[in-house]
C-alpha positions in Angstrom: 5.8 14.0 -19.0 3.9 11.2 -20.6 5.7 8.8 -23.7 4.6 6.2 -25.9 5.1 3.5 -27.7 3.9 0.3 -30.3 4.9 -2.7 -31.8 3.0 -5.3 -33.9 -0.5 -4.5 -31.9 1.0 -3.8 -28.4 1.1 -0.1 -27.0 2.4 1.5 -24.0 2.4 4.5 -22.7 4.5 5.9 -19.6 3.7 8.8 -17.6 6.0 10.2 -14.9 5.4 10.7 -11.5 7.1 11.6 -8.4 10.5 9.0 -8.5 7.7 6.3 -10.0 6.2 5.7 -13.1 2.8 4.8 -14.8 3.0 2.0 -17.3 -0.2 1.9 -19.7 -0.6 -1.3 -21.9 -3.1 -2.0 -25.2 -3.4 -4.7 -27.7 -5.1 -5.0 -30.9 -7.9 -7.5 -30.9 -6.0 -10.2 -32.5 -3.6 -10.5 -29.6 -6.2 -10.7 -26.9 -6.9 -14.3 -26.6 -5.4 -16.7 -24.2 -3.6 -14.0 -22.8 -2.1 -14.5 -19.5 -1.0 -10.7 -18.9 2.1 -8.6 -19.2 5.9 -9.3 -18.4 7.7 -6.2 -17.5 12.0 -6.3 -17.7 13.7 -2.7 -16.7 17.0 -1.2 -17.0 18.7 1.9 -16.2 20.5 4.0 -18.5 24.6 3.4 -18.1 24.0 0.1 -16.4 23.9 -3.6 -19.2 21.8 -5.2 -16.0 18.2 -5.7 -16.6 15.4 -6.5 -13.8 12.2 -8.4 -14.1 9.6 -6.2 -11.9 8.2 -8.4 -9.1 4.7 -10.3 -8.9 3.6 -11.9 -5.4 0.4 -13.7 -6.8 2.1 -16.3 -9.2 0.1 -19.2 -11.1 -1.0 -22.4 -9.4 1.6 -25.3 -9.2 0.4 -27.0 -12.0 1.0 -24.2 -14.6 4.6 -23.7 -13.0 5.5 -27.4 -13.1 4.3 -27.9 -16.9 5.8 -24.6 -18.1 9.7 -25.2 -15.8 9.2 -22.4 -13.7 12.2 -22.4 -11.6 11.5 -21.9 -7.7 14.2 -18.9 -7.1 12.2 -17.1 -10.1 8.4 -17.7 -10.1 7.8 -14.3 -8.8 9.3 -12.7 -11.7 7.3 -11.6 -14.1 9.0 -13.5 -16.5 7.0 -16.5 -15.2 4.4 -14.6 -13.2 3.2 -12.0 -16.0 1.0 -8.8 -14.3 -2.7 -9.3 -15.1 -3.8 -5.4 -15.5 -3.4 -3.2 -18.2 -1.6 -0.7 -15.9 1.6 -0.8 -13.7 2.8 1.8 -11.3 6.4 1.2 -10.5 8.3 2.5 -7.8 12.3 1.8 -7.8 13.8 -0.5 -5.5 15.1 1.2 -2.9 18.3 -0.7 -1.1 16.9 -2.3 2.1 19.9 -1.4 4.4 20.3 2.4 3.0 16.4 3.0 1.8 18.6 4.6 -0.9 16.8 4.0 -4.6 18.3 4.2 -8.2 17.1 7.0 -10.1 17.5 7.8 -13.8 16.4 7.0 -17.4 14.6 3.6 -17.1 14.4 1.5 -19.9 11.2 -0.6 -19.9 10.3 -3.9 -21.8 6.7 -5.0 -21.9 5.9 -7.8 -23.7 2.0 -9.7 -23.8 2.4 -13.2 -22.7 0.4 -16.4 -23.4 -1.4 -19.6 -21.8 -2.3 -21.9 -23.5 -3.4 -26.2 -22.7 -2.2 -25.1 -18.9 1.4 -24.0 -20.5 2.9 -20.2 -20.3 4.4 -19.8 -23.8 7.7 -18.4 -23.9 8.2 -14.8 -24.6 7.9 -13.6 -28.0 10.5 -10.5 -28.5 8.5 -9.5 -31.5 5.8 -8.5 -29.5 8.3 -6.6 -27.1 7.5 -2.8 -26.4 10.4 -1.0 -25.5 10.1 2.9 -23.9 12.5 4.8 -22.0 11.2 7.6 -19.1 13.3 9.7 -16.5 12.5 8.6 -12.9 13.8 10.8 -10.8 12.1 12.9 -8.1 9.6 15.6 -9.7 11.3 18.6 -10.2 10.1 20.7 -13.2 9.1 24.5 -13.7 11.1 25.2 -10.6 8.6 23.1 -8.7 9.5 19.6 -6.6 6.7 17.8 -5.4 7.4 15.1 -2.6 4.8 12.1 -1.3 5.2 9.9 1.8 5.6 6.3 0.8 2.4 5.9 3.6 2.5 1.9 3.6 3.2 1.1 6.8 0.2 -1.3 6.8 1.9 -3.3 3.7 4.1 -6.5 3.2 6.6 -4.3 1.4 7.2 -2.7 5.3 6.4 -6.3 6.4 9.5 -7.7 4.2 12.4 -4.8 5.5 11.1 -4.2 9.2 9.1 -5.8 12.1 5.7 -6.7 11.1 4.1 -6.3 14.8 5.6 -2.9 15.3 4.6 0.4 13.4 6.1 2.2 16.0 8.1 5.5 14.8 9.3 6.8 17.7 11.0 4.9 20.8 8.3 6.4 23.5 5.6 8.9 23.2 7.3 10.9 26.0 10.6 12.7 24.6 10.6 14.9 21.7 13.9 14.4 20.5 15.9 11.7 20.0 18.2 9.6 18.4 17.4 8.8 15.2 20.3 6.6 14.6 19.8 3.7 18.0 18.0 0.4 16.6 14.1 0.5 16.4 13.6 -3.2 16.3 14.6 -6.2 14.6 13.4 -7.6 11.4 13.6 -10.5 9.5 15.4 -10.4 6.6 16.1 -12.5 3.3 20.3 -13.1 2.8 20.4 -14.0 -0.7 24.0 -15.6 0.0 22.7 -17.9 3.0 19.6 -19.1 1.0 17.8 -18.2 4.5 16.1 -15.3 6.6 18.4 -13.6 9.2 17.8 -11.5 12.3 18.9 -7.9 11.2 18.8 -4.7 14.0 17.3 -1.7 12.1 17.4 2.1 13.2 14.5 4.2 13.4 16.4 6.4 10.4 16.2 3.5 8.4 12.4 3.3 8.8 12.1 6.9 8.5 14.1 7.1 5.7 11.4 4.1 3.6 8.4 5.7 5.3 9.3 9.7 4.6 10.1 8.6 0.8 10.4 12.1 -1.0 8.5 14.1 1.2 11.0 13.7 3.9 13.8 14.1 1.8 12.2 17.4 0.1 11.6 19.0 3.4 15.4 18.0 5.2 16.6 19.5 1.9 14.9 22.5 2.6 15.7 22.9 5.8 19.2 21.9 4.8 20.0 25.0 2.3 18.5 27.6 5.1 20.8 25.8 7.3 24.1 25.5 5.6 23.7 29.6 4.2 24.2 31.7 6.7 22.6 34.7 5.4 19.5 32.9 4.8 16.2 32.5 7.1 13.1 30.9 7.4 9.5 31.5 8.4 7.5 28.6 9.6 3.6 27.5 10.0 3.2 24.8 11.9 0.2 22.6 13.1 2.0 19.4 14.6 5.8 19.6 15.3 7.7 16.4 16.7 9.8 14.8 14.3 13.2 14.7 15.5 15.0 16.1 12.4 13.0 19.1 11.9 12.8 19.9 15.7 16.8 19.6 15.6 17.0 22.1 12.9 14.6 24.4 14.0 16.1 24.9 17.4 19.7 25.2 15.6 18.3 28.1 13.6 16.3 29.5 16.4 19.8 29.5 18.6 21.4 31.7 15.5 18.6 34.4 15.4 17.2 32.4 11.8 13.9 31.3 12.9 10.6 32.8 13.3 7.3 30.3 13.4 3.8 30.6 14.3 2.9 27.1 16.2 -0.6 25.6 16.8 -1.9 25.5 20.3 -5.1 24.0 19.8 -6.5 21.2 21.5 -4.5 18.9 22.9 -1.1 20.9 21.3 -2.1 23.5 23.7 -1.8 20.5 26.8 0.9 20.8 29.4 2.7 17.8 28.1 2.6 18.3 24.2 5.2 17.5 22.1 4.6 21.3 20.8 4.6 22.9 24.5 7.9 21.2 24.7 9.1 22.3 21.5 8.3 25.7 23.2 10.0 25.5 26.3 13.5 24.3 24.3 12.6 26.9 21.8 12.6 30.2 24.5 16.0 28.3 25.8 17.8 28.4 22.9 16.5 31.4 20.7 18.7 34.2 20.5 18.7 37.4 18.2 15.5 37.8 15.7 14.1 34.3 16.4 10.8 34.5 17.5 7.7 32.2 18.1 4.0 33.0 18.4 1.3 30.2 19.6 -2.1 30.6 18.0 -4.9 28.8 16.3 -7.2 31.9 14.5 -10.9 30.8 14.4 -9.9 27.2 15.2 -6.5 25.7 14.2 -2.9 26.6 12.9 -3.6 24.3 10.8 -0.9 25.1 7.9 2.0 23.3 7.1 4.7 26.0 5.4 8.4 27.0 5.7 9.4 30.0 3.8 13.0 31.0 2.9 14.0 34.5 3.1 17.6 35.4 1.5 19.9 38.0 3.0 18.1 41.3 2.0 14.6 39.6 3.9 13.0 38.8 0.8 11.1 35.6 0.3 12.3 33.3 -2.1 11.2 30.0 -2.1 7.9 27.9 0.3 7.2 24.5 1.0 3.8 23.8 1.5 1.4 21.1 1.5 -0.5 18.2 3.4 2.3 17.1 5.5 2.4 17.9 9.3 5.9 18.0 10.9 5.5 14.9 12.9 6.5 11.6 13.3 2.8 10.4 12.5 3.1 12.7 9.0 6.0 11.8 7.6 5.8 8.1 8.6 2.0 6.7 9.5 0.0 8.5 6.8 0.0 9.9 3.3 1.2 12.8 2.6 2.4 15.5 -0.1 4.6 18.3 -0.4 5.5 21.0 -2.6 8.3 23.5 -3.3 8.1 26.6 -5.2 11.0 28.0 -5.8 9.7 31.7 -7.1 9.9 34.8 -5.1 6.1 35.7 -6.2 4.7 32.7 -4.9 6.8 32.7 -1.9 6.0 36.7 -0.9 2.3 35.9 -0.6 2.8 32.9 1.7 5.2 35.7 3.1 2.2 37.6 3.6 0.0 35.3 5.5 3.1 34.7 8.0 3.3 38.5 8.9 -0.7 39.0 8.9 -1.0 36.3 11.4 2.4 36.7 13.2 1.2 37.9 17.0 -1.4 36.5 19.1 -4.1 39.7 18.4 -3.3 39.0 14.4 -3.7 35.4 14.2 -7.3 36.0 16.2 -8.5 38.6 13.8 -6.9 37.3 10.3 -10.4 36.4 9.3 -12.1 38.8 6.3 -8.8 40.8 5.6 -6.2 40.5 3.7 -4.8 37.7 2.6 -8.1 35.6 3.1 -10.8 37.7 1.0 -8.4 37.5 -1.9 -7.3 34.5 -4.8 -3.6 35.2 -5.9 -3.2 33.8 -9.4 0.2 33.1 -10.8 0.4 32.7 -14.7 4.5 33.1 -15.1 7.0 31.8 -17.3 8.5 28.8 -16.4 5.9 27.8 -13.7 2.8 26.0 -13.6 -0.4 28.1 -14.0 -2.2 28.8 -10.2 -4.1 30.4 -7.9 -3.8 29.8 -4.2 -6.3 30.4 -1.7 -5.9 31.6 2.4 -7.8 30.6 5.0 -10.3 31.2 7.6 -12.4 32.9 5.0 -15.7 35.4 6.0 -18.8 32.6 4.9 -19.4 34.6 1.3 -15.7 34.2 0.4 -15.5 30.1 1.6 -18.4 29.9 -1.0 -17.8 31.3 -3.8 -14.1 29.0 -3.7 -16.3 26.2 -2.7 -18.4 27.0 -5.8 -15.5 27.5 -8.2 -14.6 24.2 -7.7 -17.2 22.3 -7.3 -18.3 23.7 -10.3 -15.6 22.5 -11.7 -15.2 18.7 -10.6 -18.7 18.5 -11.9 -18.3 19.9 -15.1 -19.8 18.3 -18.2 -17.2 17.0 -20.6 -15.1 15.8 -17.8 -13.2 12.7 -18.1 -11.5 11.4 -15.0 -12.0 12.6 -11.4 -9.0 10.8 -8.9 -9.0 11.1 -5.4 -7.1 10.7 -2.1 -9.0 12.9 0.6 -8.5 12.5 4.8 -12.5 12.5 5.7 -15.1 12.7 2.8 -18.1 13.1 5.3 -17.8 16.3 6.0 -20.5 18.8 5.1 -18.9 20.3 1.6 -20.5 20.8 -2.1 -16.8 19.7 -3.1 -17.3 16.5 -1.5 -20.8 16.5 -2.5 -19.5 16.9 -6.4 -17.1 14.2 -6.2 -19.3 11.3 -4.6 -22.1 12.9 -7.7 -19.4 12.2 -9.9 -18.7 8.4 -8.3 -22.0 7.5 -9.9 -21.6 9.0 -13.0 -21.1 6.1 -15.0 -20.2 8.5 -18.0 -16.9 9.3 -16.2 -14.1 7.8 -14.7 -13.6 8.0 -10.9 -11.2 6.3 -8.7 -10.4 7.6 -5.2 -9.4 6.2 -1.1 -10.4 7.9 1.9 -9.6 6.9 5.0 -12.4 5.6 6.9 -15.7 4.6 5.7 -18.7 5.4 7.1 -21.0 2.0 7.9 -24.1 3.7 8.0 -24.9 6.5 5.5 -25.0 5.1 1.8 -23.2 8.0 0.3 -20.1 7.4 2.2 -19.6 3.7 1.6 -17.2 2.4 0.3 -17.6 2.0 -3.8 -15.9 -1.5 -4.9 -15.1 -2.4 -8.4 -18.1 -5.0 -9.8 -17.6 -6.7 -13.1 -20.0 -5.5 -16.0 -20.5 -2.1 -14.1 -18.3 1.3 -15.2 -19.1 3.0 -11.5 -16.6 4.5 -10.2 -14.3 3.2 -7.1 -14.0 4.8 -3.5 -12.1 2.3 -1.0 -10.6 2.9 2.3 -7.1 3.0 3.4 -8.4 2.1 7.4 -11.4 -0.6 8.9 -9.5 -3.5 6.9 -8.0 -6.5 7.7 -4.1 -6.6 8.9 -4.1 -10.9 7.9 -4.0 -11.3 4.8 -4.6 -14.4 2.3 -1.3 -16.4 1.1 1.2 -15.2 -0.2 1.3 -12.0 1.9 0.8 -13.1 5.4 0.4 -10.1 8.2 0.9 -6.6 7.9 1.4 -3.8 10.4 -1.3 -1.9 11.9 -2.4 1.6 11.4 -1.9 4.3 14.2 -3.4 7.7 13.1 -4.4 8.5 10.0 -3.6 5.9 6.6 -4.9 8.8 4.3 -3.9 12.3 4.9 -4.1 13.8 1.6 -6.4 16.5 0.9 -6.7 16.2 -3.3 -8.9 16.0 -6.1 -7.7 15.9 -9.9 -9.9 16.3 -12.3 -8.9 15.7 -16.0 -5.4 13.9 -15.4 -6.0 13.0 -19.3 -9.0 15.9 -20.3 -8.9 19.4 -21.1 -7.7 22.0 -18.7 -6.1 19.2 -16.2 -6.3 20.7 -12.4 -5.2 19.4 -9.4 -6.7 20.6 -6.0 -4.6 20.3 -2.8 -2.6 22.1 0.3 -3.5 21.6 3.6 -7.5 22.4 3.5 -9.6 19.5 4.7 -12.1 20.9 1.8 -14.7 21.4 4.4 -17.2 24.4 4.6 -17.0 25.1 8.0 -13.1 24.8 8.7 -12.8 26.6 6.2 -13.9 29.4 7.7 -11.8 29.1 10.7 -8.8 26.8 10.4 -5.6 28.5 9.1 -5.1 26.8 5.4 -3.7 27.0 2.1 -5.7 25.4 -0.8 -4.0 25.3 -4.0 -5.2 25.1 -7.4 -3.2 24.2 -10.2 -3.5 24.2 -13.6 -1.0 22.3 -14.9 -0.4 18.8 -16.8 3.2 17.1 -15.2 1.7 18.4 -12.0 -1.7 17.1 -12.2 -0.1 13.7 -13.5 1.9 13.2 -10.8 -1.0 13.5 -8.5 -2.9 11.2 -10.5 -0.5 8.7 -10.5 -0.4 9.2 -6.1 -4.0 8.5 -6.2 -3.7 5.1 -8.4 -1.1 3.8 -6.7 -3.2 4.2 -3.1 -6.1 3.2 -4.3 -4.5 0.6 -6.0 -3.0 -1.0 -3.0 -6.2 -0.6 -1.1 -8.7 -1.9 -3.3 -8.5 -5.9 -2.9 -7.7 -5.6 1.3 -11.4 -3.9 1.0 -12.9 -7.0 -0.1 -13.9 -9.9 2.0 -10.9 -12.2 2.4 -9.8 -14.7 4.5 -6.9 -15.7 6.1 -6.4 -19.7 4.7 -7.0 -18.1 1.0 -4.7 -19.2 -1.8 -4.4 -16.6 -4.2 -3.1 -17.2 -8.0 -3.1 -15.6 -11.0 -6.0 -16.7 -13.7 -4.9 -19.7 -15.0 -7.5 -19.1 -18.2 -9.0 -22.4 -17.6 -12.7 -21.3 -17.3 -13.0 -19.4 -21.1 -16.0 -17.3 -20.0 -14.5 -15.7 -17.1 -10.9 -14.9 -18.1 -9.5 -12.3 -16.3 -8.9 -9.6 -19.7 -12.6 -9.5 -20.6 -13.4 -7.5 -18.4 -10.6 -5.2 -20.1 -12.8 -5.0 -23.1 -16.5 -4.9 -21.9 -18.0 -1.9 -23.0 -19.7 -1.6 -19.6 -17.0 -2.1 -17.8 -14.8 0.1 -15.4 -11.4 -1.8 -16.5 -12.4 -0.9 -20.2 -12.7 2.6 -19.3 -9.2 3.1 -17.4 -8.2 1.3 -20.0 -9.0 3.5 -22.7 -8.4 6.6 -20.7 -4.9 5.4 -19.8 -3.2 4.2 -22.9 -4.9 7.8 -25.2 
């Protein structure tokens, strides 16, 4: 769902995401000069309160002094304006509850001025006013849930201890409470005028970190729960997080649970979290509950749960990136999807009883449902075809083709990005790094660690008067950062844990590729996966938008900062150098996302 607006010369155009939004911003040539960016005011539908959206780089003193910027506010927008053409905003979410606000957001974006070291005040008659749903994505009977993944951020830095990214209280136990205090954090009281020493529970941190993805798959597991006559099938590489493991071993004690569970590596050690899940599981399973450790070629490496209803028929599958762990939900970023259609949800149906017994899950490989694409074209739900894995070599390459093929089409106009490992020997990874130097089309994507030796996996920075495209990483990168933002927490596992490419967010035919592949040649031909492709444009948009906002809050920690730094917004005093030419420079990879944005 895209909408757009204009007024007088300014433009804007909103896209919705997953519970955020995309805010796109143009201006005829006449408004560009001595522009000091973009102030962005929000309100919800049934509510009169409006909200400037927050800025942490403000201007230097001297601009705030000669234009009375009060203390308490230079951080609004009002006074701080965003210097990009592009926003992505996510709702506040309550810092006690980690509840946010969701519904029809009114937004105000209005072009502001500088001018002889003064910020003009606003001019309403340059005011663009558009109103988009933000809610969680749920279209074509199809929810979609990401991981916030910004542990290592001042946003987690502001609600919880900065020096302590821990999710769980020990790496011993398996379960436990979710509810008894994590840590203590200091906090802003808005009454007091001071910061405050505030206990917080590891739900609370879950609850931030988890963002929709968490909540999609607790719902899930919530409706097989609280239905009696209804089941579920699982796949399962890496199980600890404490919710899950308490509703699995509920469902396993009422005959409701069946689950094939990873025992490779260390999962398969005498003291994994897995083994233990295991041991409770055998203790506490009664009736048709059943569970089978494997790892076919190489991994389990799937991450499904499939609801059956009372006459065994499958109805509805989560699937995606996100492992059932603490370290999923909470360190990196993830995705999940639901589809709520008994087509998609029998062949996912399928893979469970072709793998389910140790012999099975051994010899899956070249039978059925691996040698096969299932395409889904229905009414009502986005176009598809879906992919099984390990695949026989011929069947691994003529996928890999297909979309290789495809990411490196002519005509394209965007490829966008968030991928685990981008090193690994692939023609899909080959096509997107081809397409990062293909100055003819846009490309912005994070992995998470950067190779420091082979050029091709470098990381790709953005440089002024050059349109090639961006590749930064979400790990290797400093934890102090310049003023205002001060430290941020570490990284433990995995920042990026995506596995997706879309390609045309705002061409023809827009795809996004994702699921739980690693987009590898070889694993592909021995892990257990599910690669997805899907054809469809609210879908692929709310990928794109995932990918932007990473990359997004990556890019600048990539550069070379230091810690004493002062960082302010462009104060427009050096003519040549202003911070929106770069917006407008033909050659130029601002002027292309630009462009491609606000179409």
């Amino acid at each position: 769902m895209e909408v757009f607006n204009q007024n007088n010369g300014v433009s804007v155009r909103a896209y919705k995401g997953d519970a955020m939004t995309l805010l796109a911003f143009d201006l005829k040539t006449s408004l560009r000069n001595n522009l000091a960016g973009f102030t962005i005011r929000y309100g919800i539908k049934g509510s009169t309160e409006k909200y400037y959206i927050y800025n942490r780089i403000t201007f230097p003193d001297a601009i705030r002094t000669a234009s009375n910027t009060p203390f308490d506010e230079k951080n609004s927008t009002l006074h701080s304006p965003i210097q990009k053409f592009n926003w992505v905003h996510v709702p506040n979410t309550n810092v006690n509850t980690q509840n946010a606000v969701f519904g029809d957001y009114n937004y105000e974006i209005t072009p502001r001025y500088l001018v002889n070291g003064v910020l003009l005040p606003i001019d309403t008659s340059l005011t663009v006013s558009i109103e988009i749903n933000v809610t969680p994505f749920d279209l074509k009977k199809t929810q979609i849930g990401f991981t916030r993944g910004f542990v290592s951020s001042v946003a987690y830095a502001k609600r919880f201890n900065v020096e302590n990214n821990k999710v769980r209280p020990n790496k011993t136990d398996l379960q436990f409470d979710i509810t008894q205090k994590a840590d203590v954090a200091q906090r802003w009281n808005d009454t007091k005028r001071k910061y405050e020493s505030v206990d917080y529970t590891f739900e609370e941190q879950h609850k931030w970190l988890g963002w929709q993805a968490r909540e999609r798959i607790l719902d899930f597991l919530d409706e097989v729960k609280n239905d009696a006559s209804k089941t579920l099938k699982v796949l399962a590489y890496d199980l600890n997080e404490p919710e899950i493991v308490k509703r699995f071993l509920l469902l396993a004690s009422q005959g409701r649970l069946k689950i094939i569970l990873d025992n490779a590596g260390e999962h398969g050690e005498h003291d994994s979290y897995e083994n233990k899940f295991e041991a409770l599981f055998h203790a506490q399973a009664t009736g048709n509950s059943q569970l089978v450790r494997g790892k076919y070629n190489g991994l389990a490496h799937c991450k499904v749960f499939i609801m059956l209803n009372s006459n065994n028929e499958a109805v509805k599958v989560l699937t995606g990136s996100t492992n059932f762990s603490t370290n999923g939900l909470y360190i990196n970023s993830n995705h999940v999807l639901i589809f709520d259609n008994k087509n998609i949800a029998e062949r996912y149906n399928n893979l469970f009883e072709n793998s389910f017994s140790v012999t099975k899950i051994k010899t899956l490989q070249g039978k059925e449902p691996t040698v096969l694409d299932y395409e889904f074209n229905e009414t009502g739900m986005p176009k598809m075809t879906i992919t099984f894995a390990p695949h026989e070599k011929v069947d691994a390459q003529r996928i890999f083709d297909r979309i290789s093929s495809r990411i490196t089409k002519t005509g394209n106009t965007d490829v966008l990005f968030a991928i685990m490992k981008d090193t690994s020997e692939s023609s899909i990874l080959t096509a997107v790094r081809t397409q990062l130097k293909n100055n003819n089309i846009y490309t912005y994507g994070i992995t998470d660690t950067i190779s420091k030796t082979a050029e091709d996996y470098e990381v790709f920075l953005y440089k002024p008067n050059n349109s090639r495209g961006i590749k930064v990483a979400a790990k290797g990168i400093s934890n102090v950062l310049p003023k205002p933002f001060g430290a941020v927490a570490g990284i433990s596992g995995y920042a990026i844990h995506h596995k997706f490419i879309v390609v045309n967010f705002k061409g023809d035919d827009p795809v996004v590729y994702c699921g739980s592949s690693n987009l590898a040649f070889n694993p592909e031909q021995k892990n257990g996966d599910n690669l997805l492709e899907i054809h469809d444009k609210d879908i692929v948009t709310a990928f794109a938008i995932e990918a932007l906002r990473l990359v997004d809050h990556f890019h600048w920690r990539n550069n070379e900062i230091k810690a004493d730094e002062t960082m302010h917004l462009d104060d427009l005093a050096v003519a040549s150098n202003r911070w929106y030419k770069a917006w407008f420079n033909s050659k130029d990879l601002k002027n292309k996302q630009r462009k491609l944005y606000i179409k």
